[in-house]
C-alpha positions in Angstrom: -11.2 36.1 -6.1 -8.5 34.6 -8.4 -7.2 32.4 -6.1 -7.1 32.1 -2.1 -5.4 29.8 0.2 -6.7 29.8 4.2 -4.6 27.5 6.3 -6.8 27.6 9.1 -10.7 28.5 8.4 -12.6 27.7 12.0 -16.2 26.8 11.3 -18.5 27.9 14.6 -21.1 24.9 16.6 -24.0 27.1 15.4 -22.8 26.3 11.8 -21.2 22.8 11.9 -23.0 21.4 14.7 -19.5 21.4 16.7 -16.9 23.3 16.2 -14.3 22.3 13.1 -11.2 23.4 11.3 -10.7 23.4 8.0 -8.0 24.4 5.2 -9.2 26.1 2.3 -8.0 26.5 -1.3 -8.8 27.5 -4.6 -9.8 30.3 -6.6 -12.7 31.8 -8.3 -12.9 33.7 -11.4 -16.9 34.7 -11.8 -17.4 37.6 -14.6 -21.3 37.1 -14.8 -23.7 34.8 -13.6 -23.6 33.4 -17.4 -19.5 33.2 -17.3 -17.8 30.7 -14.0 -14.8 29.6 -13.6 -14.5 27.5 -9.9 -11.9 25.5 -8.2 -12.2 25.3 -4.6 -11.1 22.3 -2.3 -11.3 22.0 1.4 -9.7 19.6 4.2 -10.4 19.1 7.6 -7.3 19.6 9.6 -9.0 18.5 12.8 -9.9 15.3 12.0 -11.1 13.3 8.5 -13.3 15.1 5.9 -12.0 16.6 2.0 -14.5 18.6 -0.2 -13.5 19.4 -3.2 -15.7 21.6 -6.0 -14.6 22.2 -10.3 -16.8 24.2 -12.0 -17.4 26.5 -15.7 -19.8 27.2 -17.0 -20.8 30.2 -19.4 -23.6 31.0 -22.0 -23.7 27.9 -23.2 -23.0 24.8 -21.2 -22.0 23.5 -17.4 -18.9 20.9 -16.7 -18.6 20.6 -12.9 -17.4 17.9 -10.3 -18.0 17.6 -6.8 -16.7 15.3 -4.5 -17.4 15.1 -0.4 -15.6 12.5 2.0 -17.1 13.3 5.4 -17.3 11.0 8.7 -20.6 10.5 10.8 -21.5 13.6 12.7 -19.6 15.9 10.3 -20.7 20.0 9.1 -22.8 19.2 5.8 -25.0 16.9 8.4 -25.6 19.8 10.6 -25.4 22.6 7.2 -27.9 20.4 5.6 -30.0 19.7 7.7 -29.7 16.1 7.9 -29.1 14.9 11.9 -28.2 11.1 11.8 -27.1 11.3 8.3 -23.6 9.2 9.2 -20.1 8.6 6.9 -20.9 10.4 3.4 -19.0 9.7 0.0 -20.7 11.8 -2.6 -19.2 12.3 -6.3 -21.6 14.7 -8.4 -20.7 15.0 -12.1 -22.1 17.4 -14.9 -21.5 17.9 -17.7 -22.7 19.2 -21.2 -25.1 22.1 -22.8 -27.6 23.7 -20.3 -31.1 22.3 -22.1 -29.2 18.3 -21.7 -26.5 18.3 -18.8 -25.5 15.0 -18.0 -25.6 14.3 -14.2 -23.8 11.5 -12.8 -24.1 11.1 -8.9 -22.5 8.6 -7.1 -23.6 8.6 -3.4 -22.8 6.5 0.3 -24.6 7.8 3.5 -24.7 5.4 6.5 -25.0 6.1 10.3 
């Protein structure tokens, strides 16, 4: 999927523990598991919440970001698992060859 954009992408209760909307866009350009190319970024258009995902990666190394802005009772705390989890700010950096990636993570959760 070289590149998509979804105005209007309604996420279920079952799935976000209540119901949310969402804009999606990006693209996607995956020719094996060993050879990624990702840039996908989401907003809520009901209410506060941006997601935002940059990945590649092939045979020989991994450079991704990913960054989350969510409010309390938000989808990842119901998708993950997490009830009570409150506000998130998460930034997730990688970066480098697969046997020594560099992780940087940077993360705010309070209820």
């Amino acid at each position: 999927m070289r590149r998509f954009d979804l105005e209007d992408v309604r996420l279920g209760a079952e799935l976000a523990g209540r119901a949310a909307r969402v804009s999606l866009r990006g693209g996607m350009d995956m020719r094996s598991l060993d050879n990624t190319l990702a840039d996908v970024s989401a907003r809520r258009i009901d209410g506060d919440g941006e997601y935002a995902m940059h990945l590649k990666f092939d045979a020989k190394r991994m450079d991704g970001t990913l960054s989350v802005h969510e409010p309390a009772s938000g989808p990842l705390e119901n998708i993950l698992k997490l009830p009570g989890l409150g506000a998130l700010d998460a930034n997730v950096r990688i970066n480098g060859p697969h046997e020594t990636e560099l992780i940087d993570l940077k993360l705010t959760a309070a209820s």
